[in-house]
C-alpha positions in Angstrom: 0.0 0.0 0.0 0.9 3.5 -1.1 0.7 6.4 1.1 0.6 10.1 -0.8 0.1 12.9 0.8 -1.7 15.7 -1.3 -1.1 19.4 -1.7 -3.5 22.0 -3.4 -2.4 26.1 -4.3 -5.5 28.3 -2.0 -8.6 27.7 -4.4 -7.5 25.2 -6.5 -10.0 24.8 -9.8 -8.1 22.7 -11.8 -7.1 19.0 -10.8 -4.0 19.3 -12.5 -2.6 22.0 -9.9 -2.7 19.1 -7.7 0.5 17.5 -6.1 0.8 13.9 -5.0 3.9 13.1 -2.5 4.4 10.0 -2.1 6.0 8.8 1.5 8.4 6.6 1.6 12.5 5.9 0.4 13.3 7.3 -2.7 15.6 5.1 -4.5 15.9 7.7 -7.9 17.4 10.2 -5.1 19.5 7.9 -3.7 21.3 6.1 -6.9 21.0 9.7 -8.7 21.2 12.2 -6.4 22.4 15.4 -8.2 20.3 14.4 -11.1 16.9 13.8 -9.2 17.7 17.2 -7.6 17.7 19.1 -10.8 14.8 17.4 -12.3 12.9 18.4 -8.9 14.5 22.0 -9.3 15.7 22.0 -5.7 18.3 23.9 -6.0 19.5 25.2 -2.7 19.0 21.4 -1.7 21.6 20.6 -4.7 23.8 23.7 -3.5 23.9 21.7 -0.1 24.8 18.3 -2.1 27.6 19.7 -3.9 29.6 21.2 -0.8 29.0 17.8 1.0 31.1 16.3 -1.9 33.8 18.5 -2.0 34.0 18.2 2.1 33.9 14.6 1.6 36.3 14.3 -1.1 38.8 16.7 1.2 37.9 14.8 4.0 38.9 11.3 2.2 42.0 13.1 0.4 43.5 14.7 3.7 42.8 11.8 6.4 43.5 9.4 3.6 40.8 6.9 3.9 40.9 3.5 2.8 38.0 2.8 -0.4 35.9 1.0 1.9 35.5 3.6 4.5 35.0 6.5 1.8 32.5 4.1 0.0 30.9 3.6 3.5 30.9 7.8 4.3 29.4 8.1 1.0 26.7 5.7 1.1 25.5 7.1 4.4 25.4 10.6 3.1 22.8 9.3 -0.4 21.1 7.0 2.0 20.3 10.2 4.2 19.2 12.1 0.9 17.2 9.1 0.1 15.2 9.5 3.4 14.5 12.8 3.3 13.8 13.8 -0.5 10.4 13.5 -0.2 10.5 16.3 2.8 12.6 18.4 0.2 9.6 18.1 -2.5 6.8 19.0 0.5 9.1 22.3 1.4 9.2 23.2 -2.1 5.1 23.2 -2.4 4.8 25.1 1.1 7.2 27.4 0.1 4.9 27.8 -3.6 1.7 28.5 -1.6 0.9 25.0 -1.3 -1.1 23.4 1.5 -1.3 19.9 2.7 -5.2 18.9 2.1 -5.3 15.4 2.6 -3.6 11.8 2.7 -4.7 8.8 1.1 -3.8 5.5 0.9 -3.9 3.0 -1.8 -2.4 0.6 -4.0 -1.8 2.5 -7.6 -1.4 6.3 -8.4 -4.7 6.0 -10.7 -6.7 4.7 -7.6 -5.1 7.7 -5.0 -6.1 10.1 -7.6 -9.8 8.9 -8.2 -9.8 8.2 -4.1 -9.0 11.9 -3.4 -11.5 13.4 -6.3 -14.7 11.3 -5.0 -13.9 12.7 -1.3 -13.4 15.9 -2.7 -16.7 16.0 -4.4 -18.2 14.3 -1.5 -17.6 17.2 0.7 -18.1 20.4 -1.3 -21.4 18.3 -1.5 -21.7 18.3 2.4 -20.7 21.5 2.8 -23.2 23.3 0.7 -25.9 21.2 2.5 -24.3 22.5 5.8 -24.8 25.8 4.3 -28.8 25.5 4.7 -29.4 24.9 8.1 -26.8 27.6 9.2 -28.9 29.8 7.6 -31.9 29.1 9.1 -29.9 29.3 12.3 -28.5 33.1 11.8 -32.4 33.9 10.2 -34.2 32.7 14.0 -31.3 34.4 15.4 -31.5 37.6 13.9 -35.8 37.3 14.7 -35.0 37.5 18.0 -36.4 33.5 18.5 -33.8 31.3 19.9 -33.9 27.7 20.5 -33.3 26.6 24.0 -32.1 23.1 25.3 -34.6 21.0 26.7 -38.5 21.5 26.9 -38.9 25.0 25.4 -38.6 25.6 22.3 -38.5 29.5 22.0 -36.7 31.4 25.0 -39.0 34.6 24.0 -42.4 33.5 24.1 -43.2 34.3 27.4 -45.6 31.6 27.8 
């Protein structure tokens, strides 16, 4: 099973200004990190990825490091950018305007999508249906008739 989390701009129209995240490892970040970088445009992120190489490759040059230690050093440092790219890609939609508006879980992309649609159309449906009876509530309210908990229905009868 899939876990995405969604992100929508403020009034979002259009499906396709929809984001899907999905959670997990990211093994295209961690067997090309640089790469997966650019194609995300995360460039501050790939800023950070290039002075980690050079301080590694220092690092290895001046303490002289055997090739199994270095290989080690680096592994650890594209493990780490596999665990947290998918926090890179949910900082770059916040920072866009982007809010997180729901999470869904599934077992294809196709199904997450159609999932988060249907609830989406569910409640616009429930919410303009709320829409009614607060009306009716800020109309008694505005009469001067309010209702009262228990026995009596109108506080201003004076019955």
């Amino acid at each position: 099973m899939a876990v995405y989390t969604v992100h929508a701009p403020p009034n979002a129209a259009d499906p396709a200004e929809v984001a899907f995240v999905r959670e997990g490892f990211s093994w295209p970040a961690f067997a090309f990190g640089p790469l997966w970088l650019a194609r995300h445009t995360l460039w501050l992120a790939l800023l950070a990825w290039v002075v980690w190489i050079a301080a590694f490759a220092a690092g290895v040059w001046l303490l002289k490091l055997p090739a199994n230690a270095s290989l080690m050093i680096f592994l650890a440092g594209q493990t780490f950018l596999g665990l947290e790219a998918k926090a890179l890609l949910r900082d770059k939609l916040t920072r866009r305007g982007f809010s997180l508006v729901d999470v869904v879980v599934g077992n294809a992309r196709e199904e997450i999508e159609t999932m988060f649609f249907r609830r989406r159309a569910h409640a616009r449906k429930a919410a303009a249906v709320a829409i009614v009876p607060q009306a009716r509530r800020a109309a008694a309210a505005s009469s001067g008739v309010q209702d009262a908990i228990g026995l009596f229905p109108n506080v201003g009868d004076g019955r």
